[in-house]
N, C-alpha and C positions, 0 to 999 in steps of 0.2 A: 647365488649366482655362480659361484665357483663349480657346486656341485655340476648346474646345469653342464656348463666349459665340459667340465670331465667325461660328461655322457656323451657329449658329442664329439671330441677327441677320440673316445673310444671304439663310437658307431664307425668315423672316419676309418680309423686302424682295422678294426674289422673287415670293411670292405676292400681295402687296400691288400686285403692277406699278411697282415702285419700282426692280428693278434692284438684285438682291445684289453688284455688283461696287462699287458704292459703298461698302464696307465692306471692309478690307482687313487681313491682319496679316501685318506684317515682324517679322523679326527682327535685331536690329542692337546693341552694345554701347556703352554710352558712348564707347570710344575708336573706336571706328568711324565716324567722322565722311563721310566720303565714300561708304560704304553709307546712312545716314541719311539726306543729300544726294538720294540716290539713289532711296532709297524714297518719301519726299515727289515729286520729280519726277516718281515713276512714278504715286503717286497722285493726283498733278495732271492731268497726262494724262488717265486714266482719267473725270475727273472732267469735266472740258473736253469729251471725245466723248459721254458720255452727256448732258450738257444740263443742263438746270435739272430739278429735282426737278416732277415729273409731276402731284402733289397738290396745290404750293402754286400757290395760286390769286391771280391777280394782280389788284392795287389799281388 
């Protein structure tokens, strides 16, 4: 069901001009600590080339 959420959060962001890649889901277990590691860095990343969020409007 989560997953579902995600996809459509995404679809939303997309249409919006927001960039659905901003919204991500990993899968990782508590003892999986270097996959979690992992997924964060890659959603840093991710977050880093796309920029500042497109809507917010600066002061």
């Amino acid at each position: 069901m989560a997953e579902k959420h995600v996809n459509f959060v995404k679809r939303i962001l997309e249409r919006r001009g927001i960039g659905g890649d901003r919204v991500n889901m990993y899968h990782c277990s508590a003892a999986e600590v270097g996959r979690f590691k992992e997924s964060v860095e890659d959603m840093m990343s991710k977050i880093r080339k796309l920029g500042p969020n497109p809507l917010r409007q600066e002061k």
